[in-house]
LOTORVO-889264 format. One line per field, with one value per residue (C-alpha): residue in one letter; x, y, z. Coordinates in Angstrom, 1 decimal, decimal comma, always signed. Layout:
type <- [A_...]
east <- [X_...]
north <- [Y_...]
up <- [Z_...]
This chain:
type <- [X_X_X_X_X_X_X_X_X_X_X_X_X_X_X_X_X_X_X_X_X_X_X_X_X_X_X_X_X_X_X_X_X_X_X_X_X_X_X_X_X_X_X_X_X_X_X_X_X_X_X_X_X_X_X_X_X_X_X_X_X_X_X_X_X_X_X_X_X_X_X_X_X_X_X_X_X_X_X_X_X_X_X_X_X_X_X_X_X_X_X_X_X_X_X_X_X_X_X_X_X_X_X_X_X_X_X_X_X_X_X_X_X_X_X_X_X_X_X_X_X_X_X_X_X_X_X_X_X_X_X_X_X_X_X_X_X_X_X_X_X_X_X_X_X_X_X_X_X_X_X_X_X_X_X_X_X_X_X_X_X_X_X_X_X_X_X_X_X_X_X_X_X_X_X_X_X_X_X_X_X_X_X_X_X_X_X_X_X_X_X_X_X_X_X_X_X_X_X_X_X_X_X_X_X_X_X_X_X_X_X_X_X_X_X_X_X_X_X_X_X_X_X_X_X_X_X_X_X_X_X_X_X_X_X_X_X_X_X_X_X_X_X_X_X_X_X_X_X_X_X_X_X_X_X_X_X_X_X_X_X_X_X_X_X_X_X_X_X_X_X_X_X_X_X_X_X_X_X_X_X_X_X_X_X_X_X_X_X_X_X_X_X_X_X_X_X_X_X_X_X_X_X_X_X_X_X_X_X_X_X_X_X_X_X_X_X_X_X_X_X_X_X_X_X_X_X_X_X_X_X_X_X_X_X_X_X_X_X_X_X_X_X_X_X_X_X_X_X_X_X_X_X]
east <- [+14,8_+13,7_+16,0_+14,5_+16,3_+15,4_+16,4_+13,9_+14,4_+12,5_+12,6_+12,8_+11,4_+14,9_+15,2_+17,6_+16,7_+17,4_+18,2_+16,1_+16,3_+12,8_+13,1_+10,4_+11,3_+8,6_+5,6_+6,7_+8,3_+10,4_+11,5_+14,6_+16,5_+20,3_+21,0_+22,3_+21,6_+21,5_+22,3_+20,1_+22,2_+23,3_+27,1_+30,1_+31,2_+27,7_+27,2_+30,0_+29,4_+26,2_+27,3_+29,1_+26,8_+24,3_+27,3_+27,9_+24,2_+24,0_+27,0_+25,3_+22,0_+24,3_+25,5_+22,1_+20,8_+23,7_+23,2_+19,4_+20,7_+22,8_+19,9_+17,4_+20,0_+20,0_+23,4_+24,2_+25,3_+28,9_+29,4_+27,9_+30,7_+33,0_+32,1_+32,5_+29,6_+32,0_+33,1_+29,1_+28,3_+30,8_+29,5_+25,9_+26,4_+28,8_+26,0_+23,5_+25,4_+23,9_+25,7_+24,4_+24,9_+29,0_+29,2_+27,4_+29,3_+32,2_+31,1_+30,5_+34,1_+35,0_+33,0_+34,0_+35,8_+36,1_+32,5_+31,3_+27,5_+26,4_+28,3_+26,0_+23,0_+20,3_+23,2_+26,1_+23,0_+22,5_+25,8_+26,2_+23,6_+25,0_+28,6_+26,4_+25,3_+28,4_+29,7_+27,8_+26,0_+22,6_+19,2_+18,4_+22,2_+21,8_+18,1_+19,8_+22,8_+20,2_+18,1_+21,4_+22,2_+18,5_+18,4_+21,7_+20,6_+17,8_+19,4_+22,0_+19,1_+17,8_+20,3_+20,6_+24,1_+22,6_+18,6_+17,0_+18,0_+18,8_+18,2_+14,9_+14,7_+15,8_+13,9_+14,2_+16,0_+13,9_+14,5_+13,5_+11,0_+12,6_+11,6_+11,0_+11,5_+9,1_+8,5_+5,2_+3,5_+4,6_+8,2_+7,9_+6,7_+9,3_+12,3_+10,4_+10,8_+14,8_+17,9_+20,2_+23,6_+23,1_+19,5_+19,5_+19,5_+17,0_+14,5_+15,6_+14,4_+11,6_+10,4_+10,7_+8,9_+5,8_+6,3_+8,4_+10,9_+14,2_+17,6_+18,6_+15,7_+16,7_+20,0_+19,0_+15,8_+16,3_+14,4_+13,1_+11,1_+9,2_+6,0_+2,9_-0,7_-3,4_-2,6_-0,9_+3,4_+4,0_+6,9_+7,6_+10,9_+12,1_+12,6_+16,7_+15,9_+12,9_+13,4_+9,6_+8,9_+6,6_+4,3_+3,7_+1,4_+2,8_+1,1_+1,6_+3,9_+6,3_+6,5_+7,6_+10,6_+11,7_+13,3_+13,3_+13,4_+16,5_+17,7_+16,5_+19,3_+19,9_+19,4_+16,8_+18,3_+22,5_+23,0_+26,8_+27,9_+26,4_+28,8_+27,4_+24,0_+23,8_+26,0_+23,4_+20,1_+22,0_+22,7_+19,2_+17,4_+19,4_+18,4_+14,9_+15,3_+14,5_+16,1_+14,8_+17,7_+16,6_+18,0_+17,5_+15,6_+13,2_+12,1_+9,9_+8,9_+7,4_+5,4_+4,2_+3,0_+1,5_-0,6_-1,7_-2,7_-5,1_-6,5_-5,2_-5,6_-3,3_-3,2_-3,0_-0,2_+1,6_+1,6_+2,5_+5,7_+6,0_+6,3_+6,0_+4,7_+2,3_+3,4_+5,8_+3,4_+1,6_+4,1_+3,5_-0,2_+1,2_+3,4_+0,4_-2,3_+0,9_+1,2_-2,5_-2,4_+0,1_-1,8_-4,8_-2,9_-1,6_-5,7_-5,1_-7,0_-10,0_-12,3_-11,8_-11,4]
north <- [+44,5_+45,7_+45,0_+41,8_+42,2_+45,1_+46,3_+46,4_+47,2_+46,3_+48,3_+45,3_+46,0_+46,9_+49,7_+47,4_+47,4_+44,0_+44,2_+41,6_+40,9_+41,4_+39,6_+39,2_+37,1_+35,1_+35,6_+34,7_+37,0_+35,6_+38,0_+36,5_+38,1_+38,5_+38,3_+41,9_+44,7_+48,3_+49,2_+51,9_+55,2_+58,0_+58,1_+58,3_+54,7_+53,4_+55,7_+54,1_+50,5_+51,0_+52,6_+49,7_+47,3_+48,7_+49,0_+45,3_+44,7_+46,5_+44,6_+41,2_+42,4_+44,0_+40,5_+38,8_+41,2_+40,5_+37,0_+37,5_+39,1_+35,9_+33,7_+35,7_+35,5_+31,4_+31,6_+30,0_+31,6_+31,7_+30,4_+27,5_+27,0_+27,2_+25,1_+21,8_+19,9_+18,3_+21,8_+22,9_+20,1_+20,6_+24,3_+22,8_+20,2_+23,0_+24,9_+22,7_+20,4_+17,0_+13,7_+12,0_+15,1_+14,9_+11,1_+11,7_+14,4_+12,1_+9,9_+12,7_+14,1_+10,3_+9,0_+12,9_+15,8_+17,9_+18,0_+21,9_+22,1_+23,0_+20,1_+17,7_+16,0_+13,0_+10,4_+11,9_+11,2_+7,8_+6,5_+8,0_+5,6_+2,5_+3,3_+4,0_+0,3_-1,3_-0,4_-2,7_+0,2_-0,6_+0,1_+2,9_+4,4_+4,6_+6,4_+8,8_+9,9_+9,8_+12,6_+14,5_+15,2_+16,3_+18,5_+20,2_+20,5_+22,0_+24,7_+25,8_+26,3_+28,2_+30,0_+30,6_+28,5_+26,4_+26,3_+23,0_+20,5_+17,0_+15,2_+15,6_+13,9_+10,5_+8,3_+7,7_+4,7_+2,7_+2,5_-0,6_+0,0_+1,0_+0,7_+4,3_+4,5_+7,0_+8,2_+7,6_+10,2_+8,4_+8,0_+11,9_+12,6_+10,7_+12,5_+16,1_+15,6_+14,7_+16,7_+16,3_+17,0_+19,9_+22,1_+23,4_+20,1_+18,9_+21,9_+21,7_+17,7_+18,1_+21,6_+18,9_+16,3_+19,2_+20,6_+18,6_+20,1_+18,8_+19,4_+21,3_+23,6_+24,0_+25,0_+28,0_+29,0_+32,5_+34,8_+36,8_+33,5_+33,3_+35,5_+36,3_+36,0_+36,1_+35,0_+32,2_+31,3_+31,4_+30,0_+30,7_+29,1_+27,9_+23,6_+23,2_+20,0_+20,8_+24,3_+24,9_+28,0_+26,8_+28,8_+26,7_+27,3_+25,7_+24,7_+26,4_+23,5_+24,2_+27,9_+27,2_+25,8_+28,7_+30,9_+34,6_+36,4_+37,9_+39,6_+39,2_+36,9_+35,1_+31,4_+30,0_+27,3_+26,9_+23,5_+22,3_+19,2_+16,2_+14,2_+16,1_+15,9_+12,4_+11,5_+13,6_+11,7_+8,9_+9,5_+10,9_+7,8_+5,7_+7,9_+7,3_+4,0_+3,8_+1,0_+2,2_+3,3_+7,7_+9,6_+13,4_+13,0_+10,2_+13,8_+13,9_+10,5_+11,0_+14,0_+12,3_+9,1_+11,9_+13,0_+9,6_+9,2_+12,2_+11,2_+14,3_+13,4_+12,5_+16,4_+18,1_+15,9_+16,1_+19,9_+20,0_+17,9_+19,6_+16,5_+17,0_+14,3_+12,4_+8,7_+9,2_+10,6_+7,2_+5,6_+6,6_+5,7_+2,2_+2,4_+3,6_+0,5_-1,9_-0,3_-0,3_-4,3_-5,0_-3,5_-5,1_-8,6_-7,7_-8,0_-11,4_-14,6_-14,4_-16,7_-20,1_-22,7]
up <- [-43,1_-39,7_-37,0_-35,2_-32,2_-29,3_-26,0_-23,2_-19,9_-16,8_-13,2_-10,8_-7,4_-6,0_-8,7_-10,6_-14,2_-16,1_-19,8_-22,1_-25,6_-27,2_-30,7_-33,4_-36,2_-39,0_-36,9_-33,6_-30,7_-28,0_-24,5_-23,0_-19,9_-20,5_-17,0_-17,7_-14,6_-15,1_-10,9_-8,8_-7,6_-10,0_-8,2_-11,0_-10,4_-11,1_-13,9_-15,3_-14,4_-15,9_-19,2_-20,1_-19,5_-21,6_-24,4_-23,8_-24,1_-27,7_-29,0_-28,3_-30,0_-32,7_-33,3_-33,0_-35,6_-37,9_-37,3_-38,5_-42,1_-42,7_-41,9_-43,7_-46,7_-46,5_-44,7_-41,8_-38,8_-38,8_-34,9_-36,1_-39,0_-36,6_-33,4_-33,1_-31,9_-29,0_-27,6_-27,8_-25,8_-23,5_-22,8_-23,0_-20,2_-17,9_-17,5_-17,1_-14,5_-15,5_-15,1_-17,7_-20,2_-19,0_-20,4_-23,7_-24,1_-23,8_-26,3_-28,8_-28,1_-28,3_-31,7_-33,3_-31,9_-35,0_-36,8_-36,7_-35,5_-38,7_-40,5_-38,2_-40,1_-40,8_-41,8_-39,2_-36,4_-37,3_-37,6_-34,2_-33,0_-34,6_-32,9_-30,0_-30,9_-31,3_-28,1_-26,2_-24,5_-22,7_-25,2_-22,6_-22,2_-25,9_-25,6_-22,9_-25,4_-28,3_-26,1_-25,1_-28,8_-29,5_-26,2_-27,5_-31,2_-30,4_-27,7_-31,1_-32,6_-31,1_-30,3_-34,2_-34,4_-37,0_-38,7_-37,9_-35,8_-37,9_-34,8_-35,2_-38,2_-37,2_-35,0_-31,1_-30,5_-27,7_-24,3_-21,7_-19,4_-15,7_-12,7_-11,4_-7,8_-5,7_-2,5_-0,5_+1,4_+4,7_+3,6_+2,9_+6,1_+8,1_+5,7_+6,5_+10,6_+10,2_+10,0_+6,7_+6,4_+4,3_+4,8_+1,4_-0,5_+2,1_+0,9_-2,7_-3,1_-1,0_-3,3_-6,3_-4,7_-4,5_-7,9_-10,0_-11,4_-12,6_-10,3_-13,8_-13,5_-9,6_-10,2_-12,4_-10,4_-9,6_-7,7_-10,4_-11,9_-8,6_-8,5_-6,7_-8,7_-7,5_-3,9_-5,5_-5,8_-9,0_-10,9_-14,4_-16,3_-19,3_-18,7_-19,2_-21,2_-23,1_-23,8_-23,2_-20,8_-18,3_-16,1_-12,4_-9,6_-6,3_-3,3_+0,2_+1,8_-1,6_-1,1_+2,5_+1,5_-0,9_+2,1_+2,5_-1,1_-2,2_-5,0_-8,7_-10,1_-6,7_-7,4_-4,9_-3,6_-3,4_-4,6_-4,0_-6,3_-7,3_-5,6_-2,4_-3,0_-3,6_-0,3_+1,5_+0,2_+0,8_+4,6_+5,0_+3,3_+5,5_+8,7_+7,9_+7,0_+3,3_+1,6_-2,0_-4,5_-4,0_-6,4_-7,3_-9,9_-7,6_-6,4_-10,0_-10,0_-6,8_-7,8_-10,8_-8,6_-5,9_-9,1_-10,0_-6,1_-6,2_-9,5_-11,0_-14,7_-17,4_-19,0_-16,4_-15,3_-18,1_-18,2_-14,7_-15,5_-19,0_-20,7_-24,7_-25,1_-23,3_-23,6_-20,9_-18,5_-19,3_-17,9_-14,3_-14,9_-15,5_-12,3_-10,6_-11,7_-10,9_-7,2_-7,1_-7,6_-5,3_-2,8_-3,0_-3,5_+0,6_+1,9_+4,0_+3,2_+4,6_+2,5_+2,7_-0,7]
C-alpha cells in the first residue's frame, strides 16, 4: 500500500512556504494546509527553525499514514479508542468559539464523560436525545445539541478518529419555527454612518451581512483564503459547521471592509470575545435606534433576506449560504412572502365599503 499521505509545499507571495498535507485515499484526494511555515532567509537560526518544522511536519504525516494501514486493515484509529467524546467536544468547541457548542458540550460531559469516540453509536445517539427529552429542554435546544453532536462526529471523522459518524444514522429531532430577525437595507445604512465601540467587530458583522458567513467562519478567516480572480475577491474556506469547502465571490462594498492584506496566516478580522461582541451590537443597535433582538448571527439572516429581496433564487442562495440542504434556505423564502404581506397590508384604506 502506497503511502496516502504527501508533503507539498507552496511559495506564498512573501517567499514563505506553507506545508500542506496532499492525501489520496478510495478515489478521492483532499489538500489541507497544516498551518505549518517553512520562513524566507538562509541565516543559521532560520535554517534551523525551518528544519524542525519540516521534521514536525513528516511526523504528523508519518502518523496519518500509520493511521491509513489500521483503517485499511478494518481497525480503528487508536485516538479514537482512547478519547472520550466529552474531551473531543471540548477541543471541538475551543477552537471553534461557539456559545451554543460550549452548552452541548456540557450536556455531553453531563449525560457521559467517559464514552471513547469510537464507543459512540445508533443506540448511544438516541438515548442521548431522550435524556435530552427528559430534561425539559426546548424542541429546538434539543435540535441545537442534536446538530452539535453531528457537527463533531463528523469533524473525528474526518479527522480519521473513528469511520462513520452514527449520528448520521438517526433522525433529526425537529425544531419550532423561529422568528429570524434581519436587518433592512435602511437599518444597514444608518448602522454603516455610526461609530462602534470596537471598529473591527463593526467591519466583521457588516462583511457578514454582504456575504454570509458564520462568526465561526470569521474567526478563522485568514489572509491566505482571500484571493484575487479575475478582477473579482475571492474567498475560499472550509464552513466550521458543515465541513464543506466553499469557494465565494464577494461584492466591492465587502472587500472594503477586509483592511490592508497582511500576512498569510493572519486572521482577517481580530474578533475579541463573545461577551464583547455582543455588548458592542448591543450599544450600536441602541445608537441607531433598532429595537430588534441583533445578534451575530442576524448578520446571515440578513444576507439571506437581502437575497430573497433581489430575487436571487433559491440555488443560488443556498450555495451562497452553503446550506446542505435546501429546506432551510426555504425558510427565508417563507420569511420573505410573510414580510412581503405585511407590507402590502400597511397601503391605507382608500376604497370605501
Amino acid at each position: 500500500m502506497k503511502d496516502p499521505v504527501k508533503l507539498l509545499k507552496r511559495v506564498l507571495s512573501d517567499n514563505t512556504v506553507s506545508l500542506y498535507t496532499d492525501t489520496y485515499y478510495k478515489g478521492k484526494r483532499e489538500k489541507k494546509a497544516m498551518d505549518l511555515y517553512l520562513l524566507p532567509g538562509k541565516d543559521p537560526h532560520t535554517r534551523q527553525v525551518n528544519k524542525e518544522t519540516e521534521e514536525l511536519a513528516r511526523l504528523i504525516i508519518a502518523e496519518k499514514n500509520l493511521e491509513f494501514v489500521r483503517l485499511s486493515h478494518g481497525f480503528p484509529s487508536r485516538r479514537g479508542e482512547r478519547l472520550t467524546l466529552a474531551d473531543y467536544f471540548a477541543a471541538y468547541e475551543s477552537k471553534h468559539g461557539n456559545n451554543g457548542y460550549r452548552s452541548a458540550c456540557s450536556r455531553v460531559r453531563r449525560y457521559d464523560d467517559k464514552i471513547t469516540l469510537a464507543r459512540v453509536d445508533r443506540r448511544w445517539v438516541v438515548d442521548y436525545i431522550v435524556y435530552l427529552a427528559h430534561e425539559g429542554l426546548a424542541k429546538n435546544t434539543i435540535a441545537l445539541y442534536f446538530s452539535a453532536l453531528r457537527a463533531v462526529m463528523s469533524q473525528a471523522v474526518k479527522e480519521d478518529l473513528i469511520r462513520h459518524n452514527p449520528v448520521k444514522e438517526v433522525e433529526s429531532p425537529e425544531g419550532e419555527e423561529s422568528n429570524r430577525e434581519h436587518l433592512t437595507i435602511e437599518e444597514l445604512q444608518t448602522l454603516q454612518g455610526l461609530e462602534t465601540m470596537d471598529v473591527e467587530v463593526r467591519n466583521a458583522f457588516l462583511f457578514s451581512c454582504f456575504t454570509g458567513l458564520r462568526k465561526c467562519d470569521i474567526r478563522h478567516l485568514r489572509w491566505r483564503d482571500v484571493r484575487t480572480v479575475e478582477g473579482f475577491v475571492r474567498i475560499h474556506i472550509r464552513q466550521q459547521k458543515t465541513g464543506e469547502l466553499i469557494y465565494l465571490d464577494i461584492n466591492p462594498q465587502a472587500a472594503m471592509l477586509l483592511g490592508e492584506r497582511s500576512a498569510p496566516w493572519v486572521e482577517v478580522f481580530r474578533l475579541p470575545t463573545d461577551y464583547y461582541i455582543t455588548k458592542t451590537l448591543n450599544a450600536w443597535m441602541d445608537d441607531a435606534g433598532i429595537t430588534k433582538h441583533i445578534t451575530y448571527h442576524c448578520a446571515r439572516h440578513t444576507f439571506a433576506m437581502l437575497m430573497m429581496a433581489m430575487d436571487v433564487d433559491l440555488g443560488t442562495t443556498q450555495k451562497l449560504l452553503g446550506h446542505t440542504d435546501i429546506k432551510t434556505t426555504m425558510i427565508y423564502a417563507k420569511m420573505f412572502d410573510s414580510t412581503k404581506r405585511k407590507a402590502v397590508m400597511r397601503i391605507p384604506k382608500i376604497l370605501e365599503d
